[in-house]
C-alpha positions as CSV (number, residue, x, y, z in Angstrom):
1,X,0.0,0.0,0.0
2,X,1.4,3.8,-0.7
3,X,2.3,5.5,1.6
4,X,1.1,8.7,0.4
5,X,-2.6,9.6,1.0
6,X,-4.9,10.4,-1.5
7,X,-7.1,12.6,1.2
8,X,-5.2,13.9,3.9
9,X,-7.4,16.5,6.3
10,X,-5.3,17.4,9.4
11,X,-7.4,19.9,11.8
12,X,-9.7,21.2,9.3
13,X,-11.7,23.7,11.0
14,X,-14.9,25.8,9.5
15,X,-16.9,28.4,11.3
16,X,-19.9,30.1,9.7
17,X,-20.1,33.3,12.6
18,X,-19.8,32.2,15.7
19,X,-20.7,28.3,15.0
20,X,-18.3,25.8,14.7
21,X,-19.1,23.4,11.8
22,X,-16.0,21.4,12.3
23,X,-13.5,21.3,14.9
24,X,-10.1,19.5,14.1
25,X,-11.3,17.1,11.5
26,X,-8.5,14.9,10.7
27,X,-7.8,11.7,8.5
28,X,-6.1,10.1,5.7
29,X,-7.5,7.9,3.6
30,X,-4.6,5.6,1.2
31,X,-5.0,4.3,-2.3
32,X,-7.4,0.9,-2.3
33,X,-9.1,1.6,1.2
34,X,-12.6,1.6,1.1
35,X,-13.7,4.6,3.5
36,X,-17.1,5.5,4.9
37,X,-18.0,9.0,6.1
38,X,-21.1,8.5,7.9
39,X,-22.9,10.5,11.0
40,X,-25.5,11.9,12.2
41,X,-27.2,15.0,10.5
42,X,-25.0,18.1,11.6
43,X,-22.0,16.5,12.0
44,X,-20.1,18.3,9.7
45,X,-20.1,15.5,6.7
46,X,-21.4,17.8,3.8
47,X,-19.6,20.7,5.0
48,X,-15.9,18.5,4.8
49,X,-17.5,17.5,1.7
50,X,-17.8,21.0,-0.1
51,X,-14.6,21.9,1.2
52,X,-13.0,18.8,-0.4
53,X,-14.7,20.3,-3.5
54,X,-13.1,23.7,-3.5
55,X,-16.6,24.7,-3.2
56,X,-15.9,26.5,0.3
57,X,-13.3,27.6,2.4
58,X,-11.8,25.8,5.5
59,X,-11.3,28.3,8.6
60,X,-8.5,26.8,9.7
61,X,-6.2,23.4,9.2
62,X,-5.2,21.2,5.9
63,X,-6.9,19.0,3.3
64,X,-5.4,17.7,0.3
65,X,-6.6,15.8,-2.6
66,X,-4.5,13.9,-5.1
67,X,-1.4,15.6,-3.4
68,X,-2.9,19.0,-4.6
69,X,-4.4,21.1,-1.8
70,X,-8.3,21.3,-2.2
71,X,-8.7,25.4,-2.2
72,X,-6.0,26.5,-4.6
73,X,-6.2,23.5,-6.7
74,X,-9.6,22.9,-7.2
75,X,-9.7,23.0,-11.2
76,X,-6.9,20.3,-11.3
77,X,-8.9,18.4,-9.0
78,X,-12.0,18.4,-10.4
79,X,-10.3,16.8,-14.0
80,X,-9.9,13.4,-11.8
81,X,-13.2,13.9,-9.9
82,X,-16.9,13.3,-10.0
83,X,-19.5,14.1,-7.5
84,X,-23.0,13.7,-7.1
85,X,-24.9,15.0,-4.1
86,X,-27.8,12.5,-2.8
87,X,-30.1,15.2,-2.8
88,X,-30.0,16.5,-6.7
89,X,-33.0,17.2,-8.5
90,X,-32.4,17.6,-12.5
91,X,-35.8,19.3,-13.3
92,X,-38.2,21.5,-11.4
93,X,-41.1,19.4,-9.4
94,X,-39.0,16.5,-10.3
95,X,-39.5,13.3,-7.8
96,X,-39.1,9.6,-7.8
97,X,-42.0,8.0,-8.4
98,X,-44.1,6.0,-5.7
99,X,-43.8,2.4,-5.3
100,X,-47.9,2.3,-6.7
101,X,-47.2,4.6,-9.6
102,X,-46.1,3.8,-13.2
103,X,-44.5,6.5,-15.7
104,X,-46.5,6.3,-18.3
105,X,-45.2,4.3,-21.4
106,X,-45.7,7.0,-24.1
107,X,-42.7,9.0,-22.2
108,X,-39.5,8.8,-20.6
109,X,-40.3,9.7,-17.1
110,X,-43.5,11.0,-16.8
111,X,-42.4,14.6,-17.5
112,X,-43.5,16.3,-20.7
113,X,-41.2,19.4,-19.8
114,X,-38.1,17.2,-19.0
115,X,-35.0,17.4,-21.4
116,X,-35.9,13.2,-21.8
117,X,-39.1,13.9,-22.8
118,X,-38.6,16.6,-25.2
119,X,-35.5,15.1,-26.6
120,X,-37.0,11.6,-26.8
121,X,-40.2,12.9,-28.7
122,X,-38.0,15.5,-30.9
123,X,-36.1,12.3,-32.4
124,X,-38.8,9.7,-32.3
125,X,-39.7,7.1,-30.4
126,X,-37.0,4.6,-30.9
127,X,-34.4,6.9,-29.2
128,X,-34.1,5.0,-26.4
129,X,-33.7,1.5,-28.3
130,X,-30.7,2.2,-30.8
């Protein structure tokens, strides 16, 4: 195993005001572990998260990604990086259907206004069959 981690966070701090989001967060995960970040709501997991992104700034401490650290680097990270939050929504009023409901089979999802829909019904109905 390398001995050089791909994350490394060593006493990553964020404060929004006066509250403390995260107080002296720190870990290392290696190439080939298998890491879960779990907790309970308001632990601090999708505000680590975001600042793993570059999308906001740590207060205080360290966090690195590929070697590269997260803030200043975060265009060079994002070429090796994908992410998609568990709470997206594509299109507005968009939900998962029910267990009892059925999209209905003359569309995609159930969503005339949806890019599916549209694009699916622009190019015929075999779209999704080639």
């Amino acid at each position: 195993m390398s001995t050089t981690p791909l994350l490394h966070l060593q006493h990553l701090q964020k404060n929004f005001g006066h509250f403390r989001a995260l107080k002296d967060v720190t870990f290392d995960v290696y190439p080939g572990e298998v890491f879960g970040f779990i907790g309970p709501n308001g632990a601090g997991k999708s505000t680590t998260i975001r600042i793993l992104l570059g999308l906001i700034r740590a207060s205080g401490g360290t966090a690195t990604l590929f070697g590269r650290p997260v803030w200043q680097d975060s265009v060079q990270i994002h070429q090796r990086l994908a992410y998609v939050p568990g709470d997206v929504y594509l299109w507005p009023d968009h939900r998962p259907a029910a267990p009892n409901e059925r999209p209905s089979p003359h569309d995609s999802n159930g969503y005339p206004d949806s890019p599916i829909w549209i694009r699916s019904h622009q190019e015929g109905p075999d779209l999704f069959q080639r």
